[in-house]
C-alpha positions as CSV (number, residue, x, y, z in Angstrom):
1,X,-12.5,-65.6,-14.7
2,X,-14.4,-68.6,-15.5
3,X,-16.1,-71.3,-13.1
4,X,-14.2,-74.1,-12.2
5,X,-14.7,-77.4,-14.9
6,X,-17.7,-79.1,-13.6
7,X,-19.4,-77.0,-11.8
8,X,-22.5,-74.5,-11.9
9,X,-22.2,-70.6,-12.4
10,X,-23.2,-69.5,-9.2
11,X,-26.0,-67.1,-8.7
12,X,-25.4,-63.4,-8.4
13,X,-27.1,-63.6,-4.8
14,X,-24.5,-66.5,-3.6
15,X,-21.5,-64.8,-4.8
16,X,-22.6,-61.9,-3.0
17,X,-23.0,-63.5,0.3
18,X,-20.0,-65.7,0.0
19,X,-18.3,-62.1,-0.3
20,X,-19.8,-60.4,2.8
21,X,-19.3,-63.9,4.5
22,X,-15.1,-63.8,3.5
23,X,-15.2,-60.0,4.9
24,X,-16.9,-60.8,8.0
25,X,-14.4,-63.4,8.2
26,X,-11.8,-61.2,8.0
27,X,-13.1,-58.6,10.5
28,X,-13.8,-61.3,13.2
29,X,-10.5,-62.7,12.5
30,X,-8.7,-59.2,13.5
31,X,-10.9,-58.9,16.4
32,X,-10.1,-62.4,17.7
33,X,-6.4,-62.1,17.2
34,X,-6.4,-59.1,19.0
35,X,-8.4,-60.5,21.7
36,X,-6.1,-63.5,22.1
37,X,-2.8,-61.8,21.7
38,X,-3.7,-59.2,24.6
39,X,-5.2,-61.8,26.6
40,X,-1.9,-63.9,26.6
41,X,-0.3,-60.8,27.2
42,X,-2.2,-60.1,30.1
43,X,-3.5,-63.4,31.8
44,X,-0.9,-65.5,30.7
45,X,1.9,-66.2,33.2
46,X,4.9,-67.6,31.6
47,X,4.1,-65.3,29.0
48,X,4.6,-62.4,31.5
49,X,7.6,-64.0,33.1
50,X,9.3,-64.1,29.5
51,X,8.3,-60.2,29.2
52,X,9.4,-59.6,32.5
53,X,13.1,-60.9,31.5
54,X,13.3,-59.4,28.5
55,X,12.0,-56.1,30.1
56,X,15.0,-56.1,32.2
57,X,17.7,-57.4,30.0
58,X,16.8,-54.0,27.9
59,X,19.4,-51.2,28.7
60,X,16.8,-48.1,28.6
61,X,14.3,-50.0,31.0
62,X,16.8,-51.2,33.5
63,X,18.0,-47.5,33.2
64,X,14.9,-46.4,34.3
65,X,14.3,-49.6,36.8
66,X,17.7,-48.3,38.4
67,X,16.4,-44.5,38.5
68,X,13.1,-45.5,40.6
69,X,14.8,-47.4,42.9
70,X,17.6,-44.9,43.9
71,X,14.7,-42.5,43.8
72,X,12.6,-44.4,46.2
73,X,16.3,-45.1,48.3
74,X,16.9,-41.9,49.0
75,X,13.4,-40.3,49.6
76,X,12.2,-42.9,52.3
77,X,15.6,-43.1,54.2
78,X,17.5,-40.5,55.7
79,X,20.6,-40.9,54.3
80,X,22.6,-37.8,56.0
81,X,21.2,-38.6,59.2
82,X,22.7,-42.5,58.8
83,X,26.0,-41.2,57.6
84,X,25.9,-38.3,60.7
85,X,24.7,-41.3,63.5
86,X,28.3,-42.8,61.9
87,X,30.9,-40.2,61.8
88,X,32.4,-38.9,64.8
89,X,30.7,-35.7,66.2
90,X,33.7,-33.5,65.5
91,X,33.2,-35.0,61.6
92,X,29.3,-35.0,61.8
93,X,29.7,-31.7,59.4
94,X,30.6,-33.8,56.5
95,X,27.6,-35.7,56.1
96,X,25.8,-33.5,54.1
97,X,28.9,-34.0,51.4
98,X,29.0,-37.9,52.0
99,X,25.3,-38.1,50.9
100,X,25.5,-36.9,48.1
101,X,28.7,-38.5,47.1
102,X,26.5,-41.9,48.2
103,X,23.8,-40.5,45.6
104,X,26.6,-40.8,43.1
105,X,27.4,-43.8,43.8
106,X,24.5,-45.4,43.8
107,X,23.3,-43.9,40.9
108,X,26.2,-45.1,39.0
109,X,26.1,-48.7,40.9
110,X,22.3,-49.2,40.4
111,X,22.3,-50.0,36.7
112,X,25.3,-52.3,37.1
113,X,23.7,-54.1,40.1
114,X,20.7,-55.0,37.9
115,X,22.5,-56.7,35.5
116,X,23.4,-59.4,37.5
117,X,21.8,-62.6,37.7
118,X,20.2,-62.6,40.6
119,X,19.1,-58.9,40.7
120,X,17.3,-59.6,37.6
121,X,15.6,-63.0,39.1
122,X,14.5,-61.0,42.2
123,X,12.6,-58.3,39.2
124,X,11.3,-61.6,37.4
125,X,9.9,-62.8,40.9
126,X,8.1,-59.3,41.7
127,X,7.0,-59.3,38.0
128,X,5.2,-62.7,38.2
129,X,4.1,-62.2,41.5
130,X,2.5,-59.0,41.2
131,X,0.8,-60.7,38.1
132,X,-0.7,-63.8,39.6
133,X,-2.2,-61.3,42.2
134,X,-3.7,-59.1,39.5
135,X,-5.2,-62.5,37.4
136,X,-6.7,-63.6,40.9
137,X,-8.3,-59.8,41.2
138,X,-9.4,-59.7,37.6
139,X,-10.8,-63.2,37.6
140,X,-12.6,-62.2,41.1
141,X,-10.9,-64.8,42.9
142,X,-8.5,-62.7,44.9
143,X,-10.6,-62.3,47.9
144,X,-7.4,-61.6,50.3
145,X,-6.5,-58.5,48.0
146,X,-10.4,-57.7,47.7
147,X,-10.1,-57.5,51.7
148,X,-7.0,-55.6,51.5
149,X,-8.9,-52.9,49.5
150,X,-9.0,-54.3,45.8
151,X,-5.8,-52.9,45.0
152,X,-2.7,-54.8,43.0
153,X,1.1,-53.0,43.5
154,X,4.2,-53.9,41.5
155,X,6.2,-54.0,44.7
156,X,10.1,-53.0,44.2
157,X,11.0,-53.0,48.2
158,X,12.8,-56.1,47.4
159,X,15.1,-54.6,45.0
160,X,15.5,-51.0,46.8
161,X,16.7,-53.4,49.6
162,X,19.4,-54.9,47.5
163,X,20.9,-51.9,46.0
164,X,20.7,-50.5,49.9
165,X,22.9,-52.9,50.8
166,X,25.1,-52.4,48.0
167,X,25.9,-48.7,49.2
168,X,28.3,-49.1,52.0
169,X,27.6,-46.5,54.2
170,X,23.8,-46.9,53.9
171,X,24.3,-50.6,54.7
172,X,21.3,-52.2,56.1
173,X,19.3,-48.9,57.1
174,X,17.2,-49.7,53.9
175,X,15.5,-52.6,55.5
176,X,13.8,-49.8,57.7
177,X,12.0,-48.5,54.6
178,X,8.3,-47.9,55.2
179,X,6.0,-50.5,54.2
180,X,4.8,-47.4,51.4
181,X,8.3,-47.2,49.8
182,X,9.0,-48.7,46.1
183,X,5.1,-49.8,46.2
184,X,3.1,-49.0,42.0
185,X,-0.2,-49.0,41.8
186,X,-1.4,-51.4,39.2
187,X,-4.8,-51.4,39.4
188,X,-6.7,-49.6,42.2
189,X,-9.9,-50.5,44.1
190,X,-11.7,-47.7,41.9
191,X,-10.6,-49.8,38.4
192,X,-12.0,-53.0,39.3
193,X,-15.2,-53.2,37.9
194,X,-14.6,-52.2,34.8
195,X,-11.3,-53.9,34.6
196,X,-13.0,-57.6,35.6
197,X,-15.8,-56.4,33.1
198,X,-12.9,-56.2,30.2
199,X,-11.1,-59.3,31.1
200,X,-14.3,-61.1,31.1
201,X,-15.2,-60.1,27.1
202,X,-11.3,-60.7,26.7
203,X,-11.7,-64.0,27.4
204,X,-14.8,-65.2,25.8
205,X,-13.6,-62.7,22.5
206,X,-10.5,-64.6,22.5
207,X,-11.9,-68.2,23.0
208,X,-14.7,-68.2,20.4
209,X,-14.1,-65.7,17.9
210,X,-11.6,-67.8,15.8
211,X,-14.2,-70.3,15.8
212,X,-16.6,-67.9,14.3
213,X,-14.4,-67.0,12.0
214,X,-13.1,-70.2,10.5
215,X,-17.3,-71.1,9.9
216,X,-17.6,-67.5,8.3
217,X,-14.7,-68.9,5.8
218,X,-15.9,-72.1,5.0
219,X,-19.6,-71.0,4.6
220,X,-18.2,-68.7,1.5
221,X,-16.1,-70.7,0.3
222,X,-19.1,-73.0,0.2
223,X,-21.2,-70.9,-1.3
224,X,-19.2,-69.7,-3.9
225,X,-19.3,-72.7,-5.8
226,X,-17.8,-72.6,-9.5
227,X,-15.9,-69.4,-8.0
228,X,-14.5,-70.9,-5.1
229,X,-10.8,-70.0,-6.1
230,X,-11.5,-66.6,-6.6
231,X,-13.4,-66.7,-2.8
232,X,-9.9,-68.5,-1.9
233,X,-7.9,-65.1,-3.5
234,X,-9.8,-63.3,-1.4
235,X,-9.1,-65.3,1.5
236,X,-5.7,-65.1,1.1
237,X,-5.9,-61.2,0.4
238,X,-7.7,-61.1,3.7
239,X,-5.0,-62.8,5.9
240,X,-2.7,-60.3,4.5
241,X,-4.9,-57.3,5.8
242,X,-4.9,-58.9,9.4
243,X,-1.6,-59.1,9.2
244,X,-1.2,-55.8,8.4
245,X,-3.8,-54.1,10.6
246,X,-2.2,-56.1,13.4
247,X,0.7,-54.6,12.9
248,X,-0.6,-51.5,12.8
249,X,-2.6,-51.6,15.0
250,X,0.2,-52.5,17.5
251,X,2.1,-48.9,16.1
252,X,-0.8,-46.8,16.7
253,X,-1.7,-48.5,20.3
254,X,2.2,-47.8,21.0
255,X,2.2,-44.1,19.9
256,X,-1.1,-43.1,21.9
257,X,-0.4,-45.3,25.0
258,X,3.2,-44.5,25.3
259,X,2.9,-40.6,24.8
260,X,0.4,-40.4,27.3
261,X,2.0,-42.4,30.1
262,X,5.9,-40.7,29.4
263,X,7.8,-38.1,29.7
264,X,10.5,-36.9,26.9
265,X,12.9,-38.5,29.9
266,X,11.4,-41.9,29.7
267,X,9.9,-42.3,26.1
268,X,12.6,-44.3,25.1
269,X,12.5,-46.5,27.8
270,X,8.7,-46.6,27.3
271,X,9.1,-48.0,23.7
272,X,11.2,-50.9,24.8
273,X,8.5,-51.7,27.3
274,X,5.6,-51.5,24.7
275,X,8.2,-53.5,21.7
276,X,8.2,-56.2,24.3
277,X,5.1,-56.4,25.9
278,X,3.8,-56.6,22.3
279,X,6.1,-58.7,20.4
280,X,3.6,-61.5,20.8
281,X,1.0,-59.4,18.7
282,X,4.0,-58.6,16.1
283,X,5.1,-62.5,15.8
284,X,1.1,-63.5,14.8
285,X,0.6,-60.9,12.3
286,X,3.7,-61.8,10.8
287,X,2.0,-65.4,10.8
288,X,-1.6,-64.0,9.0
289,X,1.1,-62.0,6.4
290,X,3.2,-65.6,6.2
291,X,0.3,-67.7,5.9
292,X,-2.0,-65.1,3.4
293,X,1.1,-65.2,1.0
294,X,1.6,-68.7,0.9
295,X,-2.3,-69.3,0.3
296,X,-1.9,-66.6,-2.6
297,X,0.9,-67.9,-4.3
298,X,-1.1,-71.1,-4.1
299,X,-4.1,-69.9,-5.7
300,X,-2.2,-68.1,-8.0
301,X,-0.7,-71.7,-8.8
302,X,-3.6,-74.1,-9.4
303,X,-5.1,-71.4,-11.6
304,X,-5.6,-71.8,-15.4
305,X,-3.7,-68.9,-16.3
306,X,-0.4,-69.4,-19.2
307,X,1.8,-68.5,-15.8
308,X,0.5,-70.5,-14.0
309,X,0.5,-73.5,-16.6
310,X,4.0,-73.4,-17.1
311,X,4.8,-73.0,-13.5
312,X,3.3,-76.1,-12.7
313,X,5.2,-77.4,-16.0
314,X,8.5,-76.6,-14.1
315,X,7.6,-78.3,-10.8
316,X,6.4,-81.2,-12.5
317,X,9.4,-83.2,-12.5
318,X,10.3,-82.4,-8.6
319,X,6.4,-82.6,-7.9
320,X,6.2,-86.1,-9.2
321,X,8.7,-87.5,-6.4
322,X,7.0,-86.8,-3.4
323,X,10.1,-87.6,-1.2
324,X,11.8,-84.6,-2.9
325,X,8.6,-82.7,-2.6
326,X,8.2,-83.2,0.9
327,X,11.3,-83.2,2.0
328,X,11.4,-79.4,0.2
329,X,8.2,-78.7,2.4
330,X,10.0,-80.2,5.4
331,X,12.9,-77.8,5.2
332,X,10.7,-74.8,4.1
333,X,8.6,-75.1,7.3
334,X,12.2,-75.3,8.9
335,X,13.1,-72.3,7.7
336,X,9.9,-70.3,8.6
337,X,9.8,-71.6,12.1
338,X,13.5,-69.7,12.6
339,X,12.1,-66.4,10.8
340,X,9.0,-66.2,12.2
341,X,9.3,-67.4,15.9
342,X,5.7,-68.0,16.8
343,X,5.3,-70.8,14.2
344,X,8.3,-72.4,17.1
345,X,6.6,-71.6,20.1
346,X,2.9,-72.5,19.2
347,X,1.6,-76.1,18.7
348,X,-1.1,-75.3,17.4
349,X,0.2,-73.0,14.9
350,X,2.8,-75.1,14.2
351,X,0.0,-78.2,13.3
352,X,-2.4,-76.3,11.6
353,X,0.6,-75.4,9.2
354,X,2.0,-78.2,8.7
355,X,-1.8,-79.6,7.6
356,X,-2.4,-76.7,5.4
357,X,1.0,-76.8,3.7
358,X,0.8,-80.6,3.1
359,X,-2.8,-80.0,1.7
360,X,-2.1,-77.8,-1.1
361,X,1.1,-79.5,-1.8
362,X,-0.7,-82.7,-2.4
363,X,-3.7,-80.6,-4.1
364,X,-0.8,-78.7,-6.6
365,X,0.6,-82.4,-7.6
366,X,-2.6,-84.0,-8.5
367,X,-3.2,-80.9,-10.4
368,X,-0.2,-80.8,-12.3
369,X,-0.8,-84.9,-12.7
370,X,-4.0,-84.3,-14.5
371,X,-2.9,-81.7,-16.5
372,X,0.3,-83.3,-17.2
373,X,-0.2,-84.1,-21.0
374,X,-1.7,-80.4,-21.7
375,X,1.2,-78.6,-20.7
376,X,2.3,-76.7,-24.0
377,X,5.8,-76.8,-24.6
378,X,8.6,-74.4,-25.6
379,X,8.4,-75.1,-29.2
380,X,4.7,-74.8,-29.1
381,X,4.7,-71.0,-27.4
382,X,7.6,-70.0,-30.1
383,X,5.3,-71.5,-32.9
């Protein structure tokens, strides 16, 4: 391709380090987005307190949910000694066969009891709880649960309780449960260090590196002066591969993580956990694939190909109101923000978009206004 009109061919050298400069950009873009999305994920509080209700609102993890805490029920309280302290002594023979009808019960009764309202609120709570304990711990602030030997629990006593006392002839023995019972180790007092070691790169990975990598792009596009549209191709072709290492990135964490941590029994469950708890990675690399099109089919546009000429020839009547061209935009951006929910929930996304978008729309109409009166026509290409 040719430089751009008005401008020097660049040097070999320069084109070469604009290159290296766009990959590194790349690279550190990955990296950060990585860094940012798991760093939300994990530090993040009303970001955990929207995976924590969507955790539970899915059928195979409140399956499971239900499972541990019938399991955790009927291991820390005796239930055929409560049912025997009940019956009359000549009947005391029959406990045996009422416990395990009560296991049936409330394995059938659990499931339906989480789905309520405020079972699932009392989930949320433990969720959020347990997390705000493990952000003090990681940011070595929690010096109560340092004291208390360093260790962070996803405590479900206060849900074993409530499906207790939805078992009638348990009834309120399951506020005797040992202080032990329904208690997950999150992190233990062994995992610390290394675990405050990671969150500490997490955070400083996921504060600067985008930083970095927006001065890696501009320095190449810089340098690559006469060939900067070409640098901008690869740009574009660059956001695409975040996109799509995010993604899989996201699949191959998933199949390593979750087949090490479940059983045939639970896998399914173990999916949903990890489709949630990563859906925030999933909605930005869907933004990088979004945004690296776009850029693309921009490039693609302002280019001085016969295409790309004509192209601009069709647009030019809509192009030259900008009401119409804007308002187009307007409803464009509308329609992204519902497909790809991130551009909704993020400001900052959201701004950055909308000032990207409006620059290359303003950048394609001055274009097509200074080319306006070499356009070749219909009659021209048939001649």
């Amino acid at each position: 391709m040719s430089t751009e009109a008005g401008s020097p061919r660049p040097g070999r050298t320069r084109l070469i380090v604009a290159r290296v400069l766009t990959i590194l950009a790349v690279l550190v873009a990955f990296v950060g987005m990585l860094s940012f999305a798991v760093e939300r994920t994990v530090l993040d509080e009303s970001g955990v307190e929207r995976i924590a209700t969507d955790l539970i609102q899915d059928d195979a993890i409140r399956e499971q949910v239900a499972l541990i805490a019938v399991e955790q029920l009927y291991a820390n309280v005796d239930v055929e000694q409560v049912i025997a302290e009940r019956l009359p002594e000549a009947q005391s023979g029959l406990a045996p066969t009422l416990a395990g009808l009560s296991r049936q019960a409330a394995d059938q009764g659990a499931e339906r009891i989480l789905e309520r309202p405020r079972a699932q609120a009392a989930w949320v709570e433990v969720v959020t709880r347990t997390h705000r304990q493990l952000v003090l711990l990681l940011e070595d602030e929690g010096e109560l649960i340092r004291t208390e030997g360093g260790t962070v629990v996803l405590d479900l006593r206060p849900i074993i309780i409530a499906l207790g006392d939805q078992v009638a002839i348990i009834g309120r023995a399951a506020e005797q449960l040992p202080a032990s019972a329904g208690r997950i180790a999150i992190v233990d007092s062994d995992q610390l260090d290394t675990a405050q070691t990671a969150v500490s790169v997490l955070k400083a990975l996921s504060a600067w590196l985008w930083v970095l990598a927006l001065v890696l792009a501009v320095a190449a596009v810089w340098l690559a002066r006469g060939r900067r549209r070409l640098e901008l191709r690869a740009l574009a072709i660059g956001f695409l591969a975040v996109g799509l290492l995010l993604l899989f990135a996201r699949r191959a964490g998933g199949g390593y993580i979750v087949d090490e941590l479940t059983s045939d029994a639970t896998r399914p469950a173990g999916w949903s956990a990890w489709s949630i708890a990563t859906q925030e990675l999933a909605d930005r690399a869907w933004v990088w694939i979004t945004g690296g099109a776009i850029l693309l089919a921009g490039v693609w546009l302002v280019g001085s190909s016969n295409a790309a000429r004509r192209a601009r020839a069709a647009v030019a009547p809509l192009a030259e109101n900008a009401w119409w061209t804007y308002g187009i935009l307007a409803g464009a951006l509308l329609v992204l923000a519902t497909f790809v929910p991130l551009f909704g929930r993020s400001t900052g996304a959201s701004i950055v978009l909308v000032v990207l978008a409006a620059v290359g729309v303003e950048a394609v109409r001055r274009m097509i206004r200074a080319d306006a009166g070499n356009i070749p026509t219909r009659a021209n290409e048939q001649s």
